[in-house]
C-alpha positions in Angstrom: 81.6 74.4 70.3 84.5 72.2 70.3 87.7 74.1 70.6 90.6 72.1 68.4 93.4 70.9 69.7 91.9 69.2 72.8 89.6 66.6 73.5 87.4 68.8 75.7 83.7 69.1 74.8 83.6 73.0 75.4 80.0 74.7 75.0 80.0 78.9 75.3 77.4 80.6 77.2 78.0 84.0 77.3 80.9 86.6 76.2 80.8 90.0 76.8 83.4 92.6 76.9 83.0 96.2 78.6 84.4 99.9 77.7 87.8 99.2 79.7 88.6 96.4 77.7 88.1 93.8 80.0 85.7 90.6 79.3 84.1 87.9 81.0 83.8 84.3 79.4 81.3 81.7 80.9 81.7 78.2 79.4 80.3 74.7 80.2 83.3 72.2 79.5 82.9 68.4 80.0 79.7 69.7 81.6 81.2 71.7 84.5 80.2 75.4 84.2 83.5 78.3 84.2 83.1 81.8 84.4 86.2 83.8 83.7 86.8 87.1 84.0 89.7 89.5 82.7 90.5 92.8 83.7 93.3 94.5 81.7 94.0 96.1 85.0 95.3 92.8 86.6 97.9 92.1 83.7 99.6 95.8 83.7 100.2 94.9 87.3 103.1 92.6 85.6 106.3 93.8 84.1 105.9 91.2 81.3 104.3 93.1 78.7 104.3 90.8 75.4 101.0 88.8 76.8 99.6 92.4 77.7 99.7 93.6 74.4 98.3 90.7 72.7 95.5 90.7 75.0 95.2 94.1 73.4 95.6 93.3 70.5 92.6 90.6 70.6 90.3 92.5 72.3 90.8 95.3 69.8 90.2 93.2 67.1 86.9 92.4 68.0 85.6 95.8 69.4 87.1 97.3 65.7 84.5 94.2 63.9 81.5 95.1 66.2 81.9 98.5 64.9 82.3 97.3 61.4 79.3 95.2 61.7 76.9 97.5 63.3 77.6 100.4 61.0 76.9 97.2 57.9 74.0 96.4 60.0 72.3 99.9 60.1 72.9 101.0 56.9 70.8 97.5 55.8 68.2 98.6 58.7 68.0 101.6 56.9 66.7 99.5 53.6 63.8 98.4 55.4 60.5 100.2 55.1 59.8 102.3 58.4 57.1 99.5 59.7 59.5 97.0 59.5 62.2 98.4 61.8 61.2 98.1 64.6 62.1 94.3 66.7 63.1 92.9 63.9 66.1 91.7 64.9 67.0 88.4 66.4 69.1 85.8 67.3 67.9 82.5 65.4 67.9 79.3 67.0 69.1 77.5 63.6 71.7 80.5 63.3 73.7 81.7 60.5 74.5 79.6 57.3 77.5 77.7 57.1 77.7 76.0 53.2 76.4 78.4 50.7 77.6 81.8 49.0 75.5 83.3 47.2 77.2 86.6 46.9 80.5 85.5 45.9 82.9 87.2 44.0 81.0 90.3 45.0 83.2 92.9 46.8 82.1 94.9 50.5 79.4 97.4 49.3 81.8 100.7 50.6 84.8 98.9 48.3 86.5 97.7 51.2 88.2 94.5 52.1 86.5 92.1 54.7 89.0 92.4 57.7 88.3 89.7 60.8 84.6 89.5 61.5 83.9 89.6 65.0 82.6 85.9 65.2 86.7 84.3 64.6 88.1 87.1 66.5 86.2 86.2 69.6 86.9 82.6 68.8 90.4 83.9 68.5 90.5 85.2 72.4 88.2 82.6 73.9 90.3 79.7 72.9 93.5 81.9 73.9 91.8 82.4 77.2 90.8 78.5 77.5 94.5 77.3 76.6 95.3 78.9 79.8 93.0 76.9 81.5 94.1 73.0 80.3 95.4 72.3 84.0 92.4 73.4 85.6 90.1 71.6 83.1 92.0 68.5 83.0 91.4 68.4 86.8 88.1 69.5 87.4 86.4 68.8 84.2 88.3 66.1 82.7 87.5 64.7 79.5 87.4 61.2 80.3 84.8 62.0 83.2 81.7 59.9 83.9 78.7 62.6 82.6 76.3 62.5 85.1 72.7 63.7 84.3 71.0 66.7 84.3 68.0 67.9 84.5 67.1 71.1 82.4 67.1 73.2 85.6 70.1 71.9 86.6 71.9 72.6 83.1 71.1 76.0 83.5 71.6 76.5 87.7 74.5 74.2 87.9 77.5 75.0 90.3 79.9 77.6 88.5 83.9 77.7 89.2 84.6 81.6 88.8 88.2 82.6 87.6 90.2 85.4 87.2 92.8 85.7 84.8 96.4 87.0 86.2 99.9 87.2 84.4 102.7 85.4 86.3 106.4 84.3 85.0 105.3 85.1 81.2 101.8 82.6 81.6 98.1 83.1 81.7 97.5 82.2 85.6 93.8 81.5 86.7 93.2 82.9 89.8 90.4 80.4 91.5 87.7 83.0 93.3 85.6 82.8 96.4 82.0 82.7 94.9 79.6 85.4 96.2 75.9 86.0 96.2 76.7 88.9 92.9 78.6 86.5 91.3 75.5 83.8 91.1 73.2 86.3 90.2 75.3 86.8 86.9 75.1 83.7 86.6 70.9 83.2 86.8 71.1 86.5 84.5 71.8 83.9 81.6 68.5 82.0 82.5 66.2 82.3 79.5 62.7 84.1 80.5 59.9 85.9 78.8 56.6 86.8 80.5 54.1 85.3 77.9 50.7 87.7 77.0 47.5 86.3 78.2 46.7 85.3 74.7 49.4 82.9 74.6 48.9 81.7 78.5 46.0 80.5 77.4 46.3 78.2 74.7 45.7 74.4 75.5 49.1 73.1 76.1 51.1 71.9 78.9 54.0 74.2 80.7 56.7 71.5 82.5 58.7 72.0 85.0 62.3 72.3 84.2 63.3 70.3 86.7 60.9 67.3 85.0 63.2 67.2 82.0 66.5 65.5 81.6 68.8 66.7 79.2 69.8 64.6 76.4 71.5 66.6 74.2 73.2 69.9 73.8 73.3 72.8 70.8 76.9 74.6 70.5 75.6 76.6 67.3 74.5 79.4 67.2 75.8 80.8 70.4 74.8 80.6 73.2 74.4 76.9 73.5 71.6 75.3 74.8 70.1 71.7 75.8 68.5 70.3 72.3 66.7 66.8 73.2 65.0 66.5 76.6 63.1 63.5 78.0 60.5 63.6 80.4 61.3 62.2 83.5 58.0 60.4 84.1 56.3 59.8 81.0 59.6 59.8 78.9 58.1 62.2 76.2 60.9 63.6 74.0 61.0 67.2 72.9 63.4 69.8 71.2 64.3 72.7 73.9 64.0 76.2 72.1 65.0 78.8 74.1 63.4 82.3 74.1 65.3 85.2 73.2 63.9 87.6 76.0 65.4 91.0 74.4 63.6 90.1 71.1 60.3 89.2 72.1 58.6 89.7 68.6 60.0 86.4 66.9 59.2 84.2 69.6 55.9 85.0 69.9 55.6 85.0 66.0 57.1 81.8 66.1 54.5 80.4 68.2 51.6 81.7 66.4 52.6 80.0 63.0 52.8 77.2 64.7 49.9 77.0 66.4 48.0 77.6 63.1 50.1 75.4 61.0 48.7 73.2 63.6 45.2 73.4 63.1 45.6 72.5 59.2 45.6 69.8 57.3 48.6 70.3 55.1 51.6 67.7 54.2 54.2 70.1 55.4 56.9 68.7 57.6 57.2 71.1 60.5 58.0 70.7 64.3 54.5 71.0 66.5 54.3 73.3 69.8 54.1 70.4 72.7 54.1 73.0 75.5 56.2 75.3 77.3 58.9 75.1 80.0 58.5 77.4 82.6 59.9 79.4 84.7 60.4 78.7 88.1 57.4 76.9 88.4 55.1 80.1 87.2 53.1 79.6 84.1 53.6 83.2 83.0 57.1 83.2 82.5 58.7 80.8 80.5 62.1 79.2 79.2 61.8 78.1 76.2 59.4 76.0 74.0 58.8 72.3 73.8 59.1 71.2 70.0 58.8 67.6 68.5 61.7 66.4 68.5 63.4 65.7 64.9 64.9 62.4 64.2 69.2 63.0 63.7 68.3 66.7 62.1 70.4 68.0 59.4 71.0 71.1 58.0 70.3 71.4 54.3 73.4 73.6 54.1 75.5 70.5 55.4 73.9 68.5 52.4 74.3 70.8 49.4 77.0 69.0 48.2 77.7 66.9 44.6 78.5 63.6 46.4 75.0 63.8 47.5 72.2 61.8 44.7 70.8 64.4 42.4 67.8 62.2 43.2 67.9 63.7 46.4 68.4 66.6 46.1 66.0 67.5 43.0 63.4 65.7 45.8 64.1 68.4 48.3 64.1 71.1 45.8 60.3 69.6 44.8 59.8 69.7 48.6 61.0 73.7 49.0 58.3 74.5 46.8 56.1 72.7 47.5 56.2 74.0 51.6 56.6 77.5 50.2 53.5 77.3 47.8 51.2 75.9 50.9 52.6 78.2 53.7 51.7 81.3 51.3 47.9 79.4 50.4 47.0 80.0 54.0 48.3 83.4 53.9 51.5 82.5 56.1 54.8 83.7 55.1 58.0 82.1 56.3 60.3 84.6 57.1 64.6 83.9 56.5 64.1 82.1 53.9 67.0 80.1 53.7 68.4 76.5 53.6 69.6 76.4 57.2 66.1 76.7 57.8 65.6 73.5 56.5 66.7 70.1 57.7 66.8 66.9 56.8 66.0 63.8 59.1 67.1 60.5 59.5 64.8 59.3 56.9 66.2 61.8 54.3 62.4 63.6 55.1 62.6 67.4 54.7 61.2 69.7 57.8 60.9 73.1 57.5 62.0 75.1 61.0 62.0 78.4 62.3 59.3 80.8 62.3 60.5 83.8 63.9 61.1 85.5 60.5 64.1 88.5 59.9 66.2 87.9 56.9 69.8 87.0 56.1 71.4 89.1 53.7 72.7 87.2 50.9 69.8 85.3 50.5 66.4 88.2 50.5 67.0 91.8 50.5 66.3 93.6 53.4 63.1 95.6 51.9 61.7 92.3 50.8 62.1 91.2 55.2 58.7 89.0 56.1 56.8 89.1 52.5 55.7 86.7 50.1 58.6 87.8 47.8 61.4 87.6 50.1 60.3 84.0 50.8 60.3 83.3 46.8 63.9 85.4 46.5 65.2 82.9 48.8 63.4 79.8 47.7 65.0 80.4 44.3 68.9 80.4 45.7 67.6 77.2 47.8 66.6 75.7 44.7 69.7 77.0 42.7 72.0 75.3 45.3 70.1 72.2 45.6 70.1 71.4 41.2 73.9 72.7 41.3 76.4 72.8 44.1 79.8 73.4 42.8 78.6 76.4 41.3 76.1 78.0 44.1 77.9 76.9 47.2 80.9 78.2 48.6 84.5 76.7 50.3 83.2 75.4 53.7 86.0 77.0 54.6 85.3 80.2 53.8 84.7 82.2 57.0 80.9 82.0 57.5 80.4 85.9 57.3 82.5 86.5 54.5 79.0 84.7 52.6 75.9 85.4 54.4 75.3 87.9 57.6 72.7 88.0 59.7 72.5 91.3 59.5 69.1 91.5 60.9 70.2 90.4 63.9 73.4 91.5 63.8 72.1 95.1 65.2 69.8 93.2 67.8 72.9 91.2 69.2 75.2 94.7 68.9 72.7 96.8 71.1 72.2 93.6 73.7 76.0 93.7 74.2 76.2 97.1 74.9 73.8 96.7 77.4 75.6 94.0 79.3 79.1 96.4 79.1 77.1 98.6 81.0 76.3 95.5 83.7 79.4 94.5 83.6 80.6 98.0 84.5 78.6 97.8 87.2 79.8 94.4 88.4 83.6 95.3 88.2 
């Protein structure tokens, strides 16, 4: 994710904060990996106070929205029937909708105002954090820097500056760090891996070696970012890098069954086909991610729900929704978050239909309709009632993305996997 204000091209990794408010920020910018770490601690050790507090301040704002969110997110658990609570939630690689409202005007179900979510308030203290960091960017990781390739093992096991944050004469002062054997180990923590079952292991398709594939290009959204296209080394095959999600293990492997059938018929759906699997350190049990067909300039329908765009178009998709919709459910397959980020567009205006890990995002199907044939219609009708009319069914794109839709879903998922790497970073510190 770009920060503004710079020229840098900044991707986020990881965030986490801990119970002693302190936090730890790893970044890749201009391709050189950062980890930073701040310990409230270390700044009460100055007598200038105002930097102090707004670090406080900050890091307050986001704990107070985590709690806000996860008390949203269980009471929409709650809706779901009893079989459907259990790994359901889960971070989607296509990630949360940025264009459409569909529950505007409505107020917070308690009668309470929306304060900060906690997505802009860590956007708040990251870029805070990185502003502090513009000397040692500018000569380490300059903008203007000749990119140099990586493979997809190196992307991911690259060298990593670690930094710790200090207050000195009223600035933000990054303390440069000796690197230790603990510190790298945090760092291969953030390598995506999932044992596969045997059932999966032994389907007839190929598991590459990371170090095979050269990144092409990267994904900033959703967090965290990961490579997108890869090219083959030898052969020069493209693919789409999907990482697995190893904490929700449920998704991924449902993803990979739809696929796999949806492979096997003859339908005229537009969908990404399972090409193989990267694995893990060479092992073809563990893996990194999938290896998807790789979609020509991919665009979000959200991005394209917009009046300038030809009616003719866009009546064409809606045609399209439907029509995916109608065969998926023929062959007893139901989609799962149904929603128009899960739909993109390619260079040839051709409309794909992604993501097959299912969940829902509120806003779009009701939490007891998660994963069934309704749910997929309730949000196939606000797809459709976008596409034929976007002044009325879309929202400001610059309304704040959870002030429309929420994840919620995954919202808890992501909630309990941060509590569990507070307690790791307890540890560390």
């Amino acid at each position: 994710m770009a920060q503004s204000g710079t020229d840098h091209k900044t991707h986020v990794i990881n965030f986490t904060y801990d119970n002693e408010d302190g936090c730890t920020l790893t970044a890749l910018i201009n391709d050189v990996r950062f980890h930073i770490t701040l310990d409230p601690k270390d700044f009460q050790k100055s007598r200038e106070r105002p930097l102090y507090y707004e670090y406080l301040d900050k890091i307050s704002a986001i704990r107070e929205a985590d709690e806000r969110e996860e008390d949203h997110a269980q009471k929409q658990q709650a809706k779901l029937p009893s079989s459907k609570r259990k790994d359901k939630g889960r971070e989607g690689s296509e990630g949360k909708d940025s264009g459409v409202d569909v529950t505007a005007g409505n107020d917070d179900e308690d009668g309470e105002d929306q304060d900060q979510d906690s997505e802009s308030a860590e956007l708040e203290l990251r870029n805070w954090i990185l502003a502090a960091f513009a000397d040692v960017t500018n000569t380490y990781a300059p903008p203007n820097r000749e990119p140099e390739e990586s493979t997809l093992y190196e992307w991911y096991h690259g060298p990593t500056y670690f930094y710790r944050l200090h207050i000195k004469s009223g600035e933000l002062v990054p303390e440069l760090l000796q690197t230790t054997d603990e510190m790298n180990e945090k760092i291969e923590d953030l390598v995506p891996r999932m044992k596969m079952p045997k059932y999966i292991q032994d389907y007839n398709l190929p598991w590459l070696h990371a170090e095979d594939l050269v990144v092409e290009t990267e994904v900033s959204f959703p967090e965290p970012a990961h490579p997108g296209k890869v090219i083959h080394r030898e052969s020069g095959d493209e693919y789409f890098f999907k990482p697995v999600v190893p904490d929700q293990p449920g998704p991924v492997k449902r993803e990979i069954q739809i696929l796999t059938r949806l492979s096997q018929l003859d339908t005229d759906i537009k969908v990404p086909e399972l090409l193989g699997f990267v694995s893990f350190s060479k092992s073809k049990t563990e893996a990194m991610g999938l290896l998807l067909s790789h979609i020509d300039s991919p665009t979000p329908l959200t991005h394209l729900l917009k009046s300038s765009i030809p009616s003719s178009k866009r009546e064409t998709w809606s045609k399209k929704t439907e029509e995916y919709i109608s065969i998926l459910h023929s062959h007893d397959i139901i989609w799962g978050d149904a929603k128009a980020d899960n739909f993109v567009v390619d260079a040839n205006d051709e409309l794909w239909i992604i993501d097959f890990g299912g969940s829902y995002t509120e806003g779009w199907v009701d939490p007891e309709l998660s994963e069934t044939i309704a749910g997929d219609k309730m949000g196939l009708e606000k797809i459709q009632a976008a596409l034929e009319d976007p002044v009325k069914n879309t929202s400001n794109p610059a309304r704040k993305v959870s002030d429309s839709v929420r994840e919620t879903a995954s919202s808890l998922a992501r909630l309990k996997e941060r509590a569990r790497k507070m307690k790791e970073m307890e540890t560390y510190r």
